[in-house]
N, C-alpha and C positions, 0 to 999 in steps of 0.2 A: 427652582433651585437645581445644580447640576453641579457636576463635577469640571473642573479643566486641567487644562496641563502646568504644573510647578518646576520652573524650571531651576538652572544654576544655583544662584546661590542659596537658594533654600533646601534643592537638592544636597549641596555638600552639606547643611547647616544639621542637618536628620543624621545624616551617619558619624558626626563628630560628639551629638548631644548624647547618644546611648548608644553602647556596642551592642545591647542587645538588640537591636534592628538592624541588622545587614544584612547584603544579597548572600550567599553561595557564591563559593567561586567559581570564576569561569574558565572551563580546560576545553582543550581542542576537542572532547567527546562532548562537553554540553555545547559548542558549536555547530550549525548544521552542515554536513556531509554533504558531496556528491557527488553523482557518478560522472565518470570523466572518459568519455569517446575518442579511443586513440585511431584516425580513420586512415587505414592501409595500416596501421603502425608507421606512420610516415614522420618521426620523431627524433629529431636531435636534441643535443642535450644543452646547446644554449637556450632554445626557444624551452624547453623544458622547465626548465630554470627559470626563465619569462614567466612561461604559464605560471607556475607555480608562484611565484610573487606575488604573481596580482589576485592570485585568489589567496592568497595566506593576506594580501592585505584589503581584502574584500572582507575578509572575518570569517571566512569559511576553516573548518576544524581540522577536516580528512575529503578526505580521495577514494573512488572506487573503480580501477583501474581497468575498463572495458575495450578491449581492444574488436573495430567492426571494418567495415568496406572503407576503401579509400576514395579520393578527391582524384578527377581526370585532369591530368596533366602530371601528376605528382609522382606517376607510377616510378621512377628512377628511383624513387626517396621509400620505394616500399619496404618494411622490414617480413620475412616470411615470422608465423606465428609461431614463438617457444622456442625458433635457430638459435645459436646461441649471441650473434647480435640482439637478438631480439628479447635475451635475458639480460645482457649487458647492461639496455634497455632501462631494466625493469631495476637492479642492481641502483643503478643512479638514481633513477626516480626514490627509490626506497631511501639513500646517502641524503638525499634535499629536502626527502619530506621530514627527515628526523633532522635536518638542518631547521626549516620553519618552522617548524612545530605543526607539521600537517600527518593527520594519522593515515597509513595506506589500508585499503583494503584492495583484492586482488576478484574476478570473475575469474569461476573456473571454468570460462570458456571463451570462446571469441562469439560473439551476439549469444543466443541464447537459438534451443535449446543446448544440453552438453552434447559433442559430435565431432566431429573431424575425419580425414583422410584416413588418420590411421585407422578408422573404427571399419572392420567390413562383416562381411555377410554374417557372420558367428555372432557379432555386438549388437547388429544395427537392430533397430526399433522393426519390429514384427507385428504383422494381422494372424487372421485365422480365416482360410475358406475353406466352406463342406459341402461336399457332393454328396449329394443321397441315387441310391439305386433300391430298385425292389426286385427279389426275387420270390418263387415258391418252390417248392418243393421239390427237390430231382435237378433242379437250374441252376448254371453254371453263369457265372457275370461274361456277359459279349464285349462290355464295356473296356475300355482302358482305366484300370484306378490312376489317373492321372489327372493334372491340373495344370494349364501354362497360364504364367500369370504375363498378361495382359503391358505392354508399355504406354506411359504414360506418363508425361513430361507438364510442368508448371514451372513458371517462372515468373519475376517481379516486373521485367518487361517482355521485349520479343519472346516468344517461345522456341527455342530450338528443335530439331526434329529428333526421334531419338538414334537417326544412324550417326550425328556429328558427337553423339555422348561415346565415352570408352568406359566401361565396366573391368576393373574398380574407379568408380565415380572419380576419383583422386588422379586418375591420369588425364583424364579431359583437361585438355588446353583452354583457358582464357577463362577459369568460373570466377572470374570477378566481373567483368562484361555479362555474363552468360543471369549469373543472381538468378541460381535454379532453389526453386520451393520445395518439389518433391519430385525424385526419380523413379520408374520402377522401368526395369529391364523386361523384356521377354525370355523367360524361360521358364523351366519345367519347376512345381516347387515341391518341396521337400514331403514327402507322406507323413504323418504323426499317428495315427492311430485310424485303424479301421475297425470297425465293431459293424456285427451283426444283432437286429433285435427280431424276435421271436415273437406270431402276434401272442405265446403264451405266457408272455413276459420273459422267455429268456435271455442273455447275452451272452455273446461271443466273440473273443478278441481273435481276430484272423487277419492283422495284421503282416505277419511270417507266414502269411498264404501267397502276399502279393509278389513278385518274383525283379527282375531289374528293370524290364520292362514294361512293368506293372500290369502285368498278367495276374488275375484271382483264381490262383490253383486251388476253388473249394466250392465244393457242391453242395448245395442248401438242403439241411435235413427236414423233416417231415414240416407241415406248417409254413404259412406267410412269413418274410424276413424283410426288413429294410434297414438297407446298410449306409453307414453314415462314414465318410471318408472326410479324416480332419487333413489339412495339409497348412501347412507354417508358411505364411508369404512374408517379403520384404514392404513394411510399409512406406518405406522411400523418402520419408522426410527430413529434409537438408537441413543442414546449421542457418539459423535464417540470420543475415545479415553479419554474416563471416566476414573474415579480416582476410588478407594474401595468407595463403598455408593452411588458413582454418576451413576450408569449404570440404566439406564432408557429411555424412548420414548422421543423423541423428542415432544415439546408443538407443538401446532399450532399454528402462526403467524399469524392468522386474527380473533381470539377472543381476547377480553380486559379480559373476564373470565380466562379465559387458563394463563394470563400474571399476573392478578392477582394472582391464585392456585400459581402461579410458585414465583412470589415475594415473598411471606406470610410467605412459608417456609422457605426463608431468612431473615424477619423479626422477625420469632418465634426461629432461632437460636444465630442471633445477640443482643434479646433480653438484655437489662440488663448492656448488654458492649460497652465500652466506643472502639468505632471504627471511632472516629472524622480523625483520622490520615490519612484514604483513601481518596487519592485526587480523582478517579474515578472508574467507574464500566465499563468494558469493554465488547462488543461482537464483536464475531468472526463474519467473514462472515457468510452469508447465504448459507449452505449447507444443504441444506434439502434434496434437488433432486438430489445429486447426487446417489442418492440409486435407484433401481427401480422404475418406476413410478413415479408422481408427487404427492406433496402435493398442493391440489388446489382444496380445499374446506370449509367451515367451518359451523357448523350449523345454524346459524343468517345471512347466506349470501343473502336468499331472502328477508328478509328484509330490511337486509343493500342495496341491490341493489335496491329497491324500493326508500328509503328513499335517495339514492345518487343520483341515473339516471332518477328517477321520473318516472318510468313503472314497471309492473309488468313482472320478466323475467320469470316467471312461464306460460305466455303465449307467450312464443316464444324460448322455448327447441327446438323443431326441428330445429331453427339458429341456437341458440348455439352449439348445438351437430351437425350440417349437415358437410358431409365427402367430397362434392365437393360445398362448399359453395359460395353463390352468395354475391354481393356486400354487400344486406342487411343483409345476415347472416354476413358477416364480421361484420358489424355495430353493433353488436350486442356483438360478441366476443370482439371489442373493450371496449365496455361498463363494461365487465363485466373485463376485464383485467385493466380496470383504476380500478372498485367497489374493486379487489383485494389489488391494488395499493393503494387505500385509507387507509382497512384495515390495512395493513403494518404501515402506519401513523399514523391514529388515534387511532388503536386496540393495535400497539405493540411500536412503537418506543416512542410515545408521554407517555402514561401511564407508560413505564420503565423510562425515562426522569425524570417523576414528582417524580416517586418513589427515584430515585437516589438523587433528589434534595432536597426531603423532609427529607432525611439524609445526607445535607450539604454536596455531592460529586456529582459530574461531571460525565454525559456518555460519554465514548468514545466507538467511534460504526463504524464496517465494512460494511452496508448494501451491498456493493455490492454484484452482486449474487442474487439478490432480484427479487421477481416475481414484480418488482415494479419498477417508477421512482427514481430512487435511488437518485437524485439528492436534491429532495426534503425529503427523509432522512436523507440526510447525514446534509440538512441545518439544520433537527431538533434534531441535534446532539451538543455536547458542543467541541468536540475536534472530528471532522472527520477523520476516517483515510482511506489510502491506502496499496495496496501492486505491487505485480509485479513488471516490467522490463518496460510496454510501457509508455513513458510519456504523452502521449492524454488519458490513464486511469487515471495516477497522478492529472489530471486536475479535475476529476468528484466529487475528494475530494476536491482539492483547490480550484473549481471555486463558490462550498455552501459555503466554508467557507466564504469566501470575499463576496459574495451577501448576505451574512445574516450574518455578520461582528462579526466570530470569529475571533480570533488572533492566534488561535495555528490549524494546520492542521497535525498530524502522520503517519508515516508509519510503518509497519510488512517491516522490510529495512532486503536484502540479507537472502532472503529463498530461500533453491536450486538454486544457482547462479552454483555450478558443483555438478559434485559426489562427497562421501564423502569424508573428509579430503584432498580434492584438491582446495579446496578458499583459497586464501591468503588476509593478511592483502588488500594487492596494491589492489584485486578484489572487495574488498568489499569498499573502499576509492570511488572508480569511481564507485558504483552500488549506493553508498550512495549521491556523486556529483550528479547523474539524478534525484531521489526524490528531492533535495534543487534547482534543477533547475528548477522542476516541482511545486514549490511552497511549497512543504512543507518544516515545521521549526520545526518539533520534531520527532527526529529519536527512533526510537523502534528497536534493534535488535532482531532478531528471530532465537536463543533466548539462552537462558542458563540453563543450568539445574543443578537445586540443586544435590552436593554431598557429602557423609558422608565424611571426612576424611578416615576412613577407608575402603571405596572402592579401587579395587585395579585399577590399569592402563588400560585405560586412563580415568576411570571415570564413571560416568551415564550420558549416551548421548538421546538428541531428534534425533526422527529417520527421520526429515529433518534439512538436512543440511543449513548453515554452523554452524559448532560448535564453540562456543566463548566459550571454557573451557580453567579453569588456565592449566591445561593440556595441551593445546598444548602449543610447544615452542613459539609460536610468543608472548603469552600472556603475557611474558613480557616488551612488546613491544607496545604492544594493547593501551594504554594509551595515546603515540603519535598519533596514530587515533583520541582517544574520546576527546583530547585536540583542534585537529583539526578540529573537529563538533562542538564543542562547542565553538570556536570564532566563528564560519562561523555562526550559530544559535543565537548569542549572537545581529550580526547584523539582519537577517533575520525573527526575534521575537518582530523587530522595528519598528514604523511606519505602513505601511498598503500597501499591494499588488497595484500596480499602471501597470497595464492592461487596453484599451483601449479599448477594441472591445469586444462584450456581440454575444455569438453564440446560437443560439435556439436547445437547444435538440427537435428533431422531434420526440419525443415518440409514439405520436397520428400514426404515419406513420409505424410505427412498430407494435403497438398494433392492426392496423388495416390489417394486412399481416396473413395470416392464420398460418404459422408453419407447426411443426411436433406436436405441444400439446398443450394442452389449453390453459398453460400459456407459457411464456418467460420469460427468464431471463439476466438480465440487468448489464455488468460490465463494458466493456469497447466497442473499435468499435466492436470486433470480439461475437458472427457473424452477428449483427439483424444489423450494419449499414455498415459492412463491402459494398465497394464498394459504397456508397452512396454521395451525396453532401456535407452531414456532415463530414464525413469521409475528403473528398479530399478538405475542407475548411479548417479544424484543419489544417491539412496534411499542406497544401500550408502557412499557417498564422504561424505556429511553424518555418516551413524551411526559411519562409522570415524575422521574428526577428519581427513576431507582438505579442503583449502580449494578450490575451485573456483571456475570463471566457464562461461557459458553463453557458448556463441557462435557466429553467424551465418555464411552464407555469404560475405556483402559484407563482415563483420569479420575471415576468414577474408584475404579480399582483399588484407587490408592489414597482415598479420602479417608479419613479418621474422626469419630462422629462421641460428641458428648451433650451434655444436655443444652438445647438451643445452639449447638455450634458445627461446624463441617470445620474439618480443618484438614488441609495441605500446602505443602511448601511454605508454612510460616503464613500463609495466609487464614483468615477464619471469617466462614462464614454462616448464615442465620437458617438457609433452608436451598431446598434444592427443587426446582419447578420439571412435572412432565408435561407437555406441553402438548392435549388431543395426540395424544401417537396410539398408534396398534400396534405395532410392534414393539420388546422388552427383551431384550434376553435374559436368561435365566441367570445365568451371575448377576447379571448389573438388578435386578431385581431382587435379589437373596443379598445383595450387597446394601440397598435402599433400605430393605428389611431390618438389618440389623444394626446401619446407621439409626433409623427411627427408635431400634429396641433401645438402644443405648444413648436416647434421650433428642435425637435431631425432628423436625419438621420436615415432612416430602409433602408438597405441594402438588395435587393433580388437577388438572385446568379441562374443565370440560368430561370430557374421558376418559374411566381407567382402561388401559392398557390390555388387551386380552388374547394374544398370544405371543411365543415366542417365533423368531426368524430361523429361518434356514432349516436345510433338512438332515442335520445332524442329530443322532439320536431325540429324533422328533418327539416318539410315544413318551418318553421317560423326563423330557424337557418339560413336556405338556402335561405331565402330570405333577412333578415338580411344581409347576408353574400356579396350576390348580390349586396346590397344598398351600400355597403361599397366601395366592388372592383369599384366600379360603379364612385367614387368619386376619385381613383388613374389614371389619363388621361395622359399619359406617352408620352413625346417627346423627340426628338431624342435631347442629349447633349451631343453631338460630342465621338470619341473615344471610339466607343459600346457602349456608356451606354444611356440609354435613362433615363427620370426624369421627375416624378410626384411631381410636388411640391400641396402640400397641409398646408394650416395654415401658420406658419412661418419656416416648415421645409420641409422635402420633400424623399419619396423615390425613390430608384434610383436600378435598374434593367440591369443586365448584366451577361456576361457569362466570365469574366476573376475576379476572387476575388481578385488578386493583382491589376487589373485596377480600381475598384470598390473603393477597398481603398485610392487610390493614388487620383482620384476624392472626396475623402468622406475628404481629406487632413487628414487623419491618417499616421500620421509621423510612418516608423519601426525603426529597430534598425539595420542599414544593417551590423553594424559589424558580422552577419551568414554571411554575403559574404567572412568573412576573418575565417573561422573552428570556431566561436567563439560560446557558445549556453550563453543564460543569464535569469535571473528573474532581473526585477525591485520591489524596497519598496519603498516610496514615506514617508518623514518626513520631519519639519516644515522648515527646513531650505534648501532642497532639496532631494537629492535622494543615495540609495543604491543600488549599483550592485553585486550579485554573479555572477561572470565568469567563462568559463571551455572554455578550448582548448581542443574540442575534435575532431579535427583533428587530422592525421599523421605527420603533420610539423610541426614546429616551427614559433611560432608567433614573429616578430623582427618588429614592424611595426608599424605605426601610425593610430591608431583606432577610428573612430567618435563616438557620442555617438547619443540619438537620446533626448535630452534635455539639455538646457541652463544651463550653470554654470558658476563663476568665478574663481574654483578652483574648481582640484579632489586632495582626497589624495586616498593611492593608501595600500593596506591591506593585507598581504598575509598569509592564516591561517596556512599555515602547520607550519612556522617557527617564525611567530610574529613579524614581521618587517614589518614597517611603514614609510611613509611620502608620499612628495607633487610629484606627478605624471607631465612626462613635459608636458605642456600643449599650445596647438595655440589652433585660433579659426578659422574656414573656412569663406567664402562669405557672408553666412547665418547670421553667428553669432552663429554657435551650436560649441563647441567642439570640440575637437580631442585630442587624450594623447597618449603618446609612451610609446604600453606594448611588454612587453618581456615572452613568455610564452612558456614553453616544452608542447608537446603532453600529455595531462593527467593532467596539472598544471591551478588550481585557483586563481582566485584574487578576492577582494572583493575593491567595487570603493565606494566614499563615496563623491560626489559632494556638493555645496554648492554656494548659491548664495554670502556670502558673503566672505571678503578676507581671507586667512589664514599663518599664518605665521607660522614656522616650517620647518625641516629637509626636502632633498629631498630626494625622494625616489633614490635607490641605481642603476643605469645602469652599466655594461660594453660589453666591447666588445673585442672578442679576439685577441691576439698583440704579438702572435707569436709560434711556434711550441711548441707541447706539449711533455714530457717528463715522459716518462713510467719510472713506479717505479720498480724494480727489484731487484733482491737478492734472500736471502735465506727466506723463509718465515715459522713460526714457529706456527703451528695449534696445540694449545692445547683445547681438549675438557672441557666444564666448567660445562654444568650440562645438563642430560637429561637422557636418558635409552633407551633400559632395560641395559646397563650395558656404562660404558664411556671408548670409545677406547682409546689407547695410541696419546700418541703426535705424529706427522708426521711434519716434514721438505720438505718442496719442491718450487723448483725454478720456477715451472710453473702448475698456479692455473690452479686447475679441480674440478669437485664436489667432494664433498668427498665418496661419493659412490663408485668412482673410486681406493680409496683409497687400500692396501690390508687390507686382514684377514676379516671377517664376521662380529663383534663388529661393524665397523661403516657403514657396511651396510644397518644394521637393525635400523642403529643409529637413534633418533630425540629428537632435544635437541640445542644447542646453543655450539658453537667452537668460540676461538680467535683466529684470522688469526694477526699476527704482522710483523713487518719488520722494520728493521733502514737504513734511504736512505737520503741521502746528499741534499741540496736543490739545485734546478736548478741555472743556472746560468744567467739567465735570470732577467732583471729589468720585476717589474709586482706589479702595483699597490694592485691587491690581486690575487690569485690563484684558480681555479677549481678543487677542486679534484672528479675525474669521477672513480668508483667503480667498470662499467662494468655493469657483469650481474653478479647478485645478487640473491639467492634464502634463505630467502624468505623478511628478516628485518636485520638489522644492524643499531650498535651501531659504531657510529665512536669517537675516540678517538686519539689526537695527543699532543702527550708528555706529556701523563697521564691526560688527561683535556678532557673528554667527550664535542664534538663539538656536534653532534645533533641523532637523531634517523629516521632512512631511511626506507619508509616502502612503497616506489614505488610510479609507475612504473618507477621513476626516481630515481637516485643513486646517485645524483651529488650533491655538496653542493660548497660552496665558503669558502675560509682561506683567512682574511685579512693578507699582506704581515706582518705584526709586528708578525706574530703569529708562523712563520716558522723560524727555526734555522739552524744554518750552518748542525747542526746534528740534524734528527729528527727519533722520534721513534712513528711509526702508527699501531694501533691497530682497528680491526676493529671484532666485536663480531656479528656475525650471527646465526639467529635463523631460522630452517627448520618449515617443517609442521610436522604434526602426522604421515605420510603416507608410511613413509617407514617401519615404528616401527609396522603401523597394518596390512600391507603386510607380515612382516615375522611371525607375531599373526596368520595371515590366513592361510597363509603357513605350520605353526606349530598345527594347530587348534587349539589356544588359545582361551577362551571363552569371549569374553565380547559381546555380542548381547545377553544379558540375561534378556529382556525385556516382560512382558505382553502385547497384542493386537498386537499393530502394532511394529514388533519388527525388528528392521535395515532393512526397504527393501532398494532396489537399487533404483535410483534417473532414471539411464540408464538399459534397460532390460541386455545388453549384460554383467552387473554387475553383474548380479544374480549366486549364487553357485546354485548346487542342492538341498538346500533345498527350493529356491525361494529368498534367503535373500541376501543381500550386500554381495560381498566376493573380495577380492584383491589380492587373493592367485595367480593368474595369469598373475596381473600387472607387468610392469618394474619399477624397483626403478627408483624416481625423483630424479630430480637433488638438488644439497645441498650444501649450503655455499655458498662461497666468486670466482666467477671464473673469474671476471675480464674481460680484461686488465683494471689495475689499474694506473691511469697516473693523471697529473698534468695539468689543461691547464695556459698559462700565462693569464692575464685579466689588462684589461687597463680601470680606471674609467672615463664613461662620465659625461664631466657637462651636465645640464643642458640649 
């Protein structure tokens, strides 16, 4: 028995028989977004208008307005970044998208990181390099306290030498040819702090010893001394993939100066103009480091480390900098890795915030990547977003958003999912299923790229993949997807995440681990927790069907605890897991404490905890710390776990996290035991489920749930059929509903404590052998290039690449596959029609009546029996990818990689032509069209 697709008129038949079963509406925010590549800013406003069209009638919602490098040839059409053309620009764009109904969001920068010309030496992204010298007693330094930093030039292609550069970076002629990664000049760098240390533990700041020439007018008192000379370098890394105007240094990220310089300039351009229409201001992740060396300094940092950690870290540079560092030195690095971490927060993300707000728009912001808790950025963020493939990263954005109770969580959805032009619709459907699984509810594709009309085939492409251009063939097709985002977002934009379990990011335990470099960087497990507690608690709680959230020390802060409950931002949850860490600070600890007194669950997994981080009032922490543990008196309560009850709650300590839970009576959702992955929302009348079978079988089965209801109805977004799901309830009294799910197929559940009256949902099961459709079948090509082969006749489906003659080899583009075939003779409530294999969309149509759009990984749909004729004529219109058409481009050396900076590299190295660039000249043609076997299966309806 299985489930299939209910089309038309049974479709309408469900939403007329009870109003109580309908979708949510659909608004340009439940639509999915995305980001849109303005290259050079090379953009008028008829092709604008163009663009815009065809994505508003693609079904796409909004816009996110990134302007990067331009297309070679075009440079006449360049607009320079933030000129006031180049607002004008932006103006119009804004005028069309509230004409559409397309929402804008705006980057607040040209490529990413934040940077530009105007940013110089006082702004830009900074290191730290230290000279040590040693003196003794009566010894005067021979030495120069001085430091010339080194030049040294990177770029995305040729490397320039550094006499053709001019400092300030922003005068150099041609950096849109040039596409420089990271600059540093030769010169002398700035001193910051000279300290002398004493071997009898003294310090001495003899900074206002050193003279202009950097002469040490100071003679070493009695005893061994090594003197540690900090000096502030230029860490030189360029706006990567800037637009004309935007080619400049990257800011620093832990001055509030540096973020204001960088604002201002956007204030003094937008000056004047009415730009209410930007819903948000966006940043890219954090890629500062990926260039040589690190940015991980800023000039205010001894202060700020004063004023955060409460010591002066000017007397204890030999920690921080020591090369086989002891415990204390650790202590020390961690202090100064949280002092950075704060910066990130109060210096950049908090102050862009206010900015953004203070002109009525929204940040939406990548931290991850961040020398910092990312977690706590992302809370201070108005729409978090994500990106990648793992879904325990996907969490790091969704779990701020629900503890500091945003509603909208984003992702940067299908970048480099393959090499180029080999993603199809189906790849990107189920890349887009694991974000909405991982909690987020507003997809961003990444990305599209504005093009003139008059470009030639296939267009102006971003040099990562996957490309969403009207250009490729599927793209007329594409809209079945954004339709099907946008029911599944229409639910999942409702209500509020309902998660049960609060997991402690161990940051302190990482910051506390020495590295390979000052700092670390924070995005998902890989690599600072790989292998860790944290790691195999996510791990174990995802796989078992528990819902969780990640959470921070500062989120920890602001939890509110009563018996059995964690409560923040309207969220409530059952217990809060430590997860093998050593490290605890004494707040978040004294905070756990009194959550448990006042009746919560703290779950410890393996190991308690046994000391505090950093070396701020250490002895007094560590005795605190002591008092505390001192108060957790743990007895054995059966089944490994032992239990400290303290107050009216109590925690409980063990080495199995699914036994731990099952004690802590945290209900999961064991349907993962049947292939099934899910998110819960939680609204007033009960709850919504997104479902995904992603296993390899087929779900035919009766599925518990892991909450109370009197009625599910049952939602299926690809096709928009609805009704009441069959429904028992077990021993318990929880649920159970009969779903019918292919590998790769969704449902969306929509529980409810009270009755519901309405249609049911549509079951069958198959009732008897199926019937391949056969004949003559007539392949006419319908639109594509470079040029459209002739028609072909044939009895037995192959790709059409196999076809003869060269025309449709190089073909991509869209063919009708048709056939007139008798109907089975078979009684059959409705009928199956199974497609086969499929490359890559199809449009099925029977007796001139468009049934539905197929866009994978399944091909199957249902034909109510009324719908089929003694004589019937099936038409099925398939659309390929781009990839055969830019195979024989390569082949032929056709140009279209006619990009500045980063211009088509390969996603895979074994990609790369000789010049280092994308090339497919070598490929074999993919497969294409309609190949079938195309059959019929009987289906017989269940009742209920």
């Amino acid at each position: 028995m299985r489930k299939v697709i209910l089309l038309s008129a049974c479709c309408a038949l469900s939403l007329q028989v009870s109003a109580q079963i309908s979708w949510p509406q659909i608004t340009s925010q439940t639509k999915p977004w995305a980001r849109w590549w303005w290259q050079g800013s090379a953009v008028n406003e008829k092709d604008l208008t163009g663009n815009m069209q065809l994505y508003h009638n693609a079904g796409l919602g909004g816009l996110e307005l990134t302007p990067i490098y331009g297309a070679k040839g075009s440079e006449s059409q360049f607009i320079q970044y933030l000129s006031p053309a180049w607002v004008d620009k932006l103006v119009y764009t804004l005028k069309e998208g509230k004409r559409l109904g397309l929402g804008i969001d705006m980057s607040n920068a040209s490529g990413w990181p934040f940077g530009g010309p105007w940013i110089g030496d006082a702004d830009a992204a900074k290191d730290v390099v230290v000279k040590t010298y040693a003196l003794h007693a009566g010894e005067q330094l021979k030495d120069t306290v001085q430091y010339i930093q080194q030049p040294l030039v990177t770029a995305e292609g040729a490397v320039p030498t550094i006499e053709t550069l001019v400092d300030p970076i922003g005068n150099t002629k041609n950096l849109q040819a040039l596409a420089l990664v990271q600059v540093k000049f030769k010169k002398p760098l700035p001193l910051q702090v000279l300290m002398a240390y004493g071997d009898t533990g003294q310090s001495i700041d003899i900074t206002n010893k050193v003279d202009a020439t950097g002469k040490l007018n100071w003679t070493a008192p009695a005893g061994n001394w090594n003197l540690y000379a900090v000096f502030m370098g230029w860490h030189g890394k360029m706006v990567e993939r800037a637009s004309p105007g935007a080619e400049g240094f990257a800011i620093d990220h832990f001055s509030e100066a540096a973020i204001k310089t960088y604002l201002n300039h956007f204030s003094e351009a937008f000056k004047g103009r009415d730009l209410s229409g930007i819903r948000a201001f966006f940043n890219d992740s954090y890629e500062v480091d990926d260039a040589r060396g690190q940015a991980n300094f800023t000039p205010q940092i001894f202060d700020e480390f004063k004023k955060r950690r409460g010591y002066d870290l000017r007397e204890h540079l030999p920690q921080l900098f020591a090369k086989t560092p002891t415990e204390d030195d650790l202590r020390v690095l961690c202090d100064y890795r949280e002092t950075i971490s704060d910066l990130m927060l109060y210096n950049f993300t908090l102050p862009w915030h206010s900015w953004a707000n203070a002109r009525g728009a929204l940040i939406r912001n990548q931290p991850h990547g961040s020398p910092a808790n990312i977690l706590d950025l992302y809370s201070a963020s108005d729409i978090p977003e994500t990106e990648g493939k793992d879904p325990l990263r996907f969490r790091f954005a969704t779990s701020a958003a629900h503890v500091s109770g945003k509603k909208l969580v984003s992702s940067e959805s299908a970048t480099w999912l393959n090499e180029h032009f080999l993603s199809s619709i189906s790849d990107v459907k189920q890349a887009i299923d694991k974000y909405l699984l991982g909690g987020v509810n507003h997809i961003f594709y990444h990305g599209i790229s504005y093009s003139p009309q008059s470009a030639q085939w296939p267009g102006w492409l971003f040099y990562a993949a996957v490309h969403f251009v009207p250009n490729d063939p599927t793209w007329r097709d594409f809209s079945a997807l954004n339709q099907y985002i946008a029911r599944c977002q229409s639910f999942l934009q409702l209500g509020k995440a309902d998660n049960k379990v609060l997991l402690y990011y161990p940051i302190f335990d990482s910051y506390s681990e020495a590295g390979k470099a000052l700092l670390k960087h924070y995005d998902n497990m890989l690599p600072e927790f790989k292998g860790t507690g944290f790691e195999a608690t996510a791990t174990t709680m995802l796989n078992s069907g528990y819902g969780f959230d990640y959470i921070s020390d500062k989120q920890i802060a602001n939890l509110d605890g009563t018996v059995g409950q964690l409560n923040v931002a309207d969220q409530h949850y059952q217990t809060i897991i430590l997860s093998d860490i050593h490290y605890l600070p004494l707040a978040t600890f004294n905070k756990l404490v009194q959550l448990a007194t006042a009746g919560a669950q703290v779950i410890i997994y393996k190991n308690i905890p046994v000391d505090v981080p950093g070396l701020a009032n250490l002895d007094s922490n560590r005795k605190s710390f002591k008092t505390l543990l001192a108060k957790l008196n743990f007895t054995d309560a059966g089944n490994n776990i032992k239990k400290a009850v303290i107050g009216k709650g109590a925690f409980l300590l063990g080495d199995d996290v699914d036994q731990l839970l099952a004690f802590a009576a945290i209900k999961r959702e064991s349907l993962t035991d049947q292939g099934l992955q899910f998110t819960r929302r939680q609204y007033d009348k009960g709850y919504y489920y997104f479902l995904v079978n992603n296993s390899k079988n087929k779900v035919d089965e009766w599925v518990p749930l892991g909450v109370k209801a009197n009625a599910v109805v049952l939602f299926d977004p690809m096709f928009k059929q609805s009704g009441l799901a069959k429904l028992r309830h077990n021993v318990n009294g929880y649920p159970e509903i009969y779903l019918q799910l292919l590998p790769g197929e969704s449902r969306i559940l929509q529980t409810t404590s009270q009755p519901v009256k309405g249609n049911n949902f549509a079951y069958y099961q198959y009732t008897g052998k199926s019937a391949a459709i056969k004949g003559m079948w007539a392949v006419k090509f319908l639109e594509g290039g470079p040029v459209l082969p002739a028609e072909v006749h044939q009895t037995n489906l192959t790709s059409w690449t196999a076809f003869d003659g060269d025309d449709v080899k190089r073909f991509s583009g869209t063919a009708s596959y048709s056939i007139t075939f008798t109907k089975p003779a078979y009684h059959a409530s409705a009928w199956e029609l199974n497609l086969g294999e499929v490359h890559e969309t199809a449009e099925v149509y029977l007796n001139g009546k468009k049934l539905a759009v197929l866009i994978g990984p399944n091909y199957q749909l249902l034909i109510p029996a009324g719908l089929l004729k003694q004589v019937n004529q099936l038409e099925v219109r398939v659309s390929n990818l781009m990839v055969n058409r830019i195979i024989d481009m390569d082949k032929r050396n056709i140009p279209y990689r006619i990009f500045y900076n980063t211009n088509f590299p390969a996603h895979f190295k074994e990609d790369r032509g000789t010049d280092g660039l994308f090339n497919a000249s070598g490929w074999e043609l993919k497969p294409s069209g309609l190949m079938g076997p195309v059959k019929l299966e009987p289906l017989k309806y269940l009742n209920p």
